[in-house]
N, C-alpha and C positions, 0 to 999 in steps of 0.2 A: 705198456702196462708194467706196472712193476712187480715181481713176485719175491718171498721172502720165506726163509728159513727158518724164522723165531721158534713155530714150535718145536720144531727137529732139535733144535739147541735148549729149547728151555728144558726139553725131556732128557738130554744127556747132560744138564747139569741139574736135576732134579727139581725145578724150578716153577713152579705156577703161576700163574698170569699173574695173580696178587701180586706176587713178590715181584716180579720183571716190573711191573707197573709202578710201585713203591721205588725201585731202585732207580726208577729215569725221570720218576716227578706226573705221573699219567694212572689215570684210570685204569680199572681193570678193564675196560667196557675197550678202550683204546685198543692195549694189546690184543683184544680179540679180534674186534673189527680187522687190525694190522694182519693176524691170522688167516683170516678170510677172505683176505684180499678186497676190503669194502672200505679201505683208508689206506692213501699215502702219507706215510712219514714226513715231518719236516727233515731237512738235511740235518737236523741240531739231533733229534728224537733218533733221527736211523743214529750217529755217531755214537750218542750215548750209549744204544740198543747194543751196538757194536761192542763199545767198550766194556760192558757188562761181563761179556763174554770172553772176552779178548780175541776179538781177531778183525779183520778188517772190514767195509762196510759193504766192500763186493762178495764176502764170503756169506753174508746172510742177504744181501740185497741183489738183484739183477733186473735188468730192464730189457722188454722183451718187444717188439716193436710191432 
């Protein structure tokens, strides 16, 4: 399973789903599901996700087995 960080990150760059979603090319509907853990990212979507941010893609993604 994979779990993810986005909204911890999108909150300390003041950030709402619109706008994350606008900046990677995705729904708002997307980064929520991504949220909730009801969608895995492609490898393309986490990188972007990642680069938004700047940091790397294990710093907001982890896989948990």
């Amino acid at each position: 399973m994979i779990h993810n960080r986005i909204k911890e990150y999108r909150a300390k760059h003041n950030m709402s789903q619109e706008e994350l979603a606008s900046l990677v090319g995705v729904r708002r509907e997307t980064i929520g599901n991504l949220e909730k853990g009801r969608y895995n990212p492609s490898l393309v979507l986490a990188w972007n996700i990642a680069k938004v941010f700047g940091v790397s893609i294990e710093e907001i993604f982890t896989i948990e087995e």
